[in-house]
N, C-alpha and C positions, 0 to 999 in steps of 0.2 A: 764164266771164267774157269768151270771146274774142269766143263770139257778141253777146254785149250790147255790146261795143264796135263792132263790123261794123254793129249795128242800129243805133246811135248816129250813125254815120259817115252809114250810107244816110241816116234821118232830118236830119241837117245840110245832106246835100248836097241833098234834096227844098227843104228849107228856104230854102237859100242860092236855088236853082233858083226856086222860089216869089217870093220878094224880087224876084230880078232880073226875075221875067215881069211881076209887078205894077209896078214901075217904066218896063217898058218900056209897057204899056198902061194905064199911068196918063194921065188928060189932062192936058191940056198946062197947064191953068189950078191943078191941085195945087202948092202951095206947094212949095220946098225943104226950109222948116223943117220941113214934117210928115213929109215922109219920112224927114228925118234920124230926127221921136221915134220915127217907125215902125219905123224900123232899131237903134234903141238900145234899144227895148223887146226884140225878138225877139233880141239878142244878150245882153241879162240873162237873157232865159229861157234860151236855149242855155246861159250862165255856172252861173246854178242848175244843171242838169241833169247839166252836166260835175262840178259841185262833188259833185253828189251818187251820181255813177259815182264818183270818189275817195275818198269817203268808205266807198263798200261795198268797192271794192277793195283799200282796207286794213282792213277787219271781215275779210276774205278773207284776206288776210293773215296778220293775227295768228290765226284759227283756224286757219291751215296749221302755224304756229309751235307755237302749244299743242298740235294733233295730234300734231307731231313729236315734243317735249316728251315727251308722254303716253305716245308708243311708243318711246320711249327708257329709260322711267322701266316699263314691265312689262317691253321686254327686261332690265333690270337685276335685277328682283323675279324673272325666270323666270329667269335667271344665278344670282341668290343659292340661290334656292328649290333649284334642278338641286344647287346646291352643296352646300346641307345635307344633302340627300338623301343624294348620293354621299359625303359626309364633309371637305365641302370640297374646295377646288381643290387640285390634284397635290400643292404645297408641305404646305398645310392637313394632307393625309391622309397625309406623312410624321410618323414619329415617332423620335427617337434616344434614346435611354437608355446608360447604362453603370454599371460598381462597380466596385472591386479595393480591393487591400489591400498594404501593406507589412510586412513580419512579423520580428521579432528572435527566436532563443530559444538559450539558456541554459541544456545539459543543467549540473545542479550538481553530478555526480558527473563527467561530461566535460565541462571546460571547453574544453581543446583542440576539440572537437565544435558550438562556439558558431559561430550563422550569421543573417547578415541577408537576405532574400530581398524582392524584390517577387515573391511568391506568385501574383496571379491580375493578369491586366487585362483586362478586360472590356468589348464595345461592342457595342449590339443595334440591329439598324434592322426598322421596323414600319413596317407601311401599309395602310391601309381605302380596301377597295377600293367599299365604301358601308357603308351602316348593316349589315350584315349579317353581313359577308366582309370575313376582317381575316388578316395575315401577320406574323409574328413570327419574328425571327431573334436568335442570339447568337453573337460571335467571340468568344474568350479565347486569350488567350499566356499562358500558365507560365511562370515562373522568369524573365523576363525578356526573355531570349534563345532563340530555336527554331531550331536549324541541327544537320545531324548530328553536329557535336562535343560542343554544348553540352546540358543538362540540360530547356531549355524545351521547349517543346510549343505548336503551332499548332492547333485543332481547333474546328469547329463546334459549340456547344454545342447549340443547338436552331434548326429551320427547320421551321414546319408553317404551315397554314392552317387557319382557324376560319372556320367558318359556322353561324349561326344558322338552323336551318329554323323553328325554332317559340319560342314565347315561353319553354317547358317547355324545350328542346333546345338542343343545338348538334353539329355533328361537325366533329371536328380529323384532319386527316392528316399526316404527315411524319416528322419526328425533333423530338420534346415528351418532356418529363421525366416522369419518371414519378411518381403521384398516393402517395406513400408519404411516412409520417411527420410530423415538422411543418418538416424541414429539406431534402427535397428540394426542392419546388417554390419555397422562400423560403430561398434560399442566400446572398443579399445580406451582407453583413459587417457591414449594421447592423441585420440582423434574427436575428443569435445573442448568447449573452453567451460571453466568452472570446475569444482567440486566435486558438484552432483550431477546428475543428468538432466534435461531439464526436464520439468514437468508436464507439457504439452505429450513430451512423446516417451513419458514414462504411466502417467494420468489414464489418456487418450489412448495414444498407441502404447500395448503394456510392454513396453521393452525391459528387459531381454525378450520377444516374443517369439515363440515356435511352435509348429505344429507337425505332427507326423502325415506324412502324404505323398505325394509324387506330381514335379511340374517341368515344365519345359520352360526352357530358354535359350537367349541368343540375343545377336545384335546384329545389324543392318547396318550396311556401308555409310549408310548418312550418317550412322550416329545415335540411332533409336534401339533403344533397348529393352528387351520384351521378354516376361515373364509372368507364366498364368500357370493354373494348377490345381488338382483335388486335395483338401485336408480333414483332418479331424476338423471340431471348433469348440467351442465354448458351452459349458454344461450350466446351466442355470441351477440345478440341486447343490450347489455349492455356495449358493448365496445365501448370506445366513440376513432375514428380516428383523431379525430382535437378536442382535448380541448382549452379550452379558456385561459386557464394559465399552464403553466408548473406543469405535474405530481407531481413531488418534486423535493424539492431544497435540503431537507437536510436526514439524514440516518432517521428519524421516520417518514420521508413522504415515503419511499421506497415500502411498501405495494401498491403504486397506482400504481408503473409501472411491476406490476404483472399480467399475464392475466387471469392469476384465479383466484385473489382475485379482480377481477376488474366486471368477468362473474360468479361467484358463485350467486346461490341463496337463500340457507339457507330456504328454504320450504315457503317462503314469495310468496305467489301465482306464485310457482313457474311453468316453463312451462313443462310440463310433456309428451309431444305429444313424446318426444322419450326418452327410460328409459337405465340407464344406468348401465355395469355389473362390478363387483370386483370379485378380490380372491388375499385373503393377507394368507400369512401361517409364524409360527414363529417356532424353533426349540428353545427350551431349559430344553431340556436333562442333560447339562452338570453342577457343579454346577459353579454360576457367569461368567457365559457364555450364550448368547442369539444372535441368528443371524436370519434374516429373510426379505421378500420379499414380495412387492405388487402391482397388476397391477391396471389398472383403465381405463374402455375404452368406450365411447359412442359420440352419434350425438351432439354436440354444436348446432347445427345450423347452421345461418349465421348472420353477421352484418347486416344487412339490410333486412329486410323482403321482403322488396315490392321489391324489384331485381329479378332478374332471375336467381340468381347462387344458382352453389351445395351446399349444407350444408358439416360442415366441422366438419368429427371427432375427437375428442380429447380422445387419449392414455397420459397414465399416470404412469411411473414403476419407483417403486425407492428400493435399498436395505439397509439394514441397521444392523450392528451389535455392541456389547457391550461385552465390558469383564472387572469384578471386582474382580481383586484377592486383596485380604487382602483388603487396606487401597486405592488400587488404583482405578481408572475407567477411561477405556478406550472408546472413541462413535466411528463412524465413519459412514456417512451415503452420499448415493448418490442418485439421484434422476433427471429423465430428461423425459420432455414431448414434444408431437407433437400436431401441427393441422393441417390437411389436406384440400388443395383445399383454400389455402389461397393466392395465384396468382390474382386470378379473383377480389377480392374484393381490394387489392391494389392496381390492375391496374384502376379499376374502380375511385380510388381515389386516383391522384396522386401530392405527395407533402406534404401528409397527415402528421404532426407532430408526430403523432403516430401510424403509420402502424401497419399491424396486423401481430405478428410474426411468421414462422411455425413451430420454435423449440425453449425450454429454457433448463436450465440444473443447476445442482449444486450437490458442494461433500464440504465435510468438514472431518476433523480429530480432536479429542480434546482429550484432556489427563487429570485428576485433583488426586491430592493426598492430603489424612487427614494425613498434618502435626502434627497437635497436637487434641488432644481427651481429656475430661474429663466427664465419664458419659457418658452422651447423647450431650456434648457441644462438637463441633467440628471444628475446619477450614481445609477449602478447599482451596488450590490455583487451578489455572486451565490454560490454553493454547490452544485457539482453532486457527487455520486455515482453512478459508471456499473460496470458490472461486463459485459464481452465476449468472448467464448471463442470464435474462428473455430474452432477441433477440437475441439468439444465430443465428437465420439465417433468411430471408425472401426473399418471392419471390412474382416478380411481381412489384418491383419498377418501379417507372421510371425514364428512361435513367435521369440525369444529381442531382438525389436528392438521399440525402443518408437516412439512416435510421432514424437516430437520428438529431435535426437541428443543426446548430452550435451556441456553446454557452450552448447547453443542458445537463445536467450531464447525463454522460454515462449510460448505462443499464446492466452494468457488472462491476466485481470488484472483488479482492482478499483481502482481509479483515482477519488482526491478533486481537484474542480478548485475552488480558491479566487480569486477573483479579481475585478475591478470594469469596467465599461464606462462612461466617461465621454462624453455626446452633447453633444460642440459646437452640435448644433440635428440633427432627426431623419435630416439627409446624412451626416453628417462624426461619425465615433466616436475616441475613441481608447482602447485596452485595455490590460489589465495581470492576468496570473492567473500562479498559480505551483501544478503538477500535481502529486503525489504517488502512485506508484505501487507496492503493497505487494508485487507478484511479479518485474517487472522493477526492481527498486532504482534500477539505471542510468540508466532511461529518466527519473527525476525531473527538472524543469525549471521555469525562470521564464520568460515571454514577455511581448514587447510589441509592441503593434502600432497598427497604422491602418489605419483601412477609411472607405471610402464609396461614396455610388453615388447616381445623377443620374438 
């Protein structure tokens, strides 16, 4: 544009230059008036001319505008598109989650024993690091309070990363719960009926359960769902053979007389020296139907380091399935573990209050049905039957002592849980069950509670 205006300029000043030389060697007998129309014609054509440079330099214009326009309007599209890709912008590719629960219970045999707890609080942050590669975290406080005086507890529940290599695949590494039953991995307070959680796969399988490690998974167009993996496991130096006070007196101290919620280590400088293997697989193919199976098997250790005995493996299998037709649900789930080479360490200590045992076990059945519905508002009643025996056997006593001492509440029990979960909408529950337990008498109780999760 700049040149055509320079050529414009030359062309005028020729112009004007031309005018003045024919005026000057015009003769002397040309009129005035002619040169005036002579002069006012060549100054309309200059007018035109200029008019018509104005006119293309704003056609110039406004395609400058709409180019800008245009390149403003793909960086935005290559902004959104980069966005999608990666999982959206920073904000976009966060995510926050949480659950907890409020809990009352009511031994009816000890009332004096009656306690209100905020039990769990819980708050997870996740972030996709693109469509691929994704990070998931969980905080939780116990009992309210976590300070050396007090009863609570601060602890990471889960930190791993997930990456999709393949449509078939995925591999996760970090501290991830482990793939057993139908209550580990779906601990939510409004993804169980009751209370509490139940004992089978609290006892048995120690839920919350996790381990630091790395496993692969995925799922098959059938319907078969497959996940196996290396982990930490369970340290046997953590077992304590003669405590100072009885394990528990009542059903919310029962977690203590569990030998893997007593040897877990949840990645807290955990011992690593032998790793340990899974393979959980689930089938659900069908629709409201899910059935499926998982093993669990590595070195423990031993109780006692500085000893001369073998270390003792702990296997781990439990199966589990579910079926919801319509308005019903059906659980059913079993579970039973071993530790080998557990002789030597109880003969070594004999009389031990709490011997070390070489097998536990537990099964339950439960049943619940949405009586009434409205919306998203629903009640449930429910009916579980569970039966769990942490010492189902041991070897290595000696001669004249038995397992448990006298006087000690048993380490087994069949236990009916009756009770209903009312869902204000599928966040917010509120519960009501009353347990009944036919070997501990004591341990019977009524609870209620509240749970939700976001």
């Amino acid at each position: 544009m700049t040149h055509r205006l320079a050529s414009f300029a030359l062309v005028f000043s020729a112009l004007v230059g031309c005018a003045a030389r024919a005026d000057e060697s015009a003769p002397p007998a040309a009129s005035a008036e002619a040169r005036a129309q002579s002069l006012e014609r060549k100054i309309e054509t200059l007018s035109r001319e200029l008019d018509a440079l104005k006119n293309e330099l704003k056609q110039v214009e406004n395609q400058n505008e709409a180019l800008a326009a245009q390149q403003q309007q793909q960086a935005v599209l290559a902004q959104q598109q980069s966005a999608v890709q990666n999982g959206g912008g920073p904000w976009d590719r966060l995510s926050l989650w949480g659950y907890g629960e409020v809990n009352y219970y009511h031994p009816q045999h000890r009332p004096e024993d009656t306690q209100a707890d905020l039990a769990r609080a819980v708050f997870g942050i996740g972030y996709r690091f693109g469509e691929r590669t994704v990070f998931n975290s969980e905080y939780e406080v116990e009992h309210a309070v976590s300070s050396a005086d007090d009863p609570g507890e601060f602890e990471v529940e889960q930190f791993w990363v997930d990456h999709r290599f393949a449509g078939w695949g995925a591999v996760k590494a970090g501290l991830f719960l482990m793939p057993f039953g139908l209550l580990n991995e779906h601990h939510e307070p409004t993804n169980y009926y009751g209370v509490q959680r139940n004992f089978v796969e609290t006892l048995i399988i120690p839920s919350t359960w996790r381990e630091g490690g790395v496993g692969l998974h995925g799922d098959t167009v059938s319907g078969l769902g497959w996940d196996l993996g290396l982990t930490t496991g369970f340290d046997l130096s953590k077992y304590e053979l003669n405590p100072e006070t009885p394990l528990y007196g009542r059903a919310s101290e029962l977690k203590e007389a569990s030998p893997l919620q007593a040897t877990h280590q949840e990645l807290a400088l955990a011992n690593a020296q032998h790793l340990a293997q899974y393979l959980a697989l689930n089938y659900h193919g069908l629709p409201g139907f899910l059935f499926g199976a998982a093993v669990f098997t590595g070195n423990a250790g031993r109780v006692d380091r500085s000893a001369h005995l073998p270390d003792s493996r702990l296997t781990l299998w439990e199966a589990h399935a579910r079926w919801r037709p319509g308005r019903a649900d059906f659980a059913a789930v079993f579970a039973r573990g071993t530790l080998g080479d557990t002789a030597a360490t109880n003969a070594l200590n004999p009389g031990a209050s709490n011997p070390l045992p070489g097998s536990f076990f537990g099964y339950y059945l439960q049943g619940a049905y949405d009586v009434w519905r409205r919306d998203q508002t629903r009640l449930a009643p429910f009916l579980r039957w569970e039966r769990y025996n942490v010492g189902a056997s041991y070897a290595g006593l000696a001669a004249g002592f038995a397992a448990v001492p006298a006087g000690f509440p048993q380490p087994y029990d069949r236990v009916w849980t009756y009770g209903m979960n009312f869902y204000l909408n599928p966040h917010v529950v509120f519960k009501a069950d009353y347990q009944s337990f036919q070997n501990n008498a004591d341990f019977t109780r009524f609870d209620l509670g509240v749970g939700l999760n976001f």
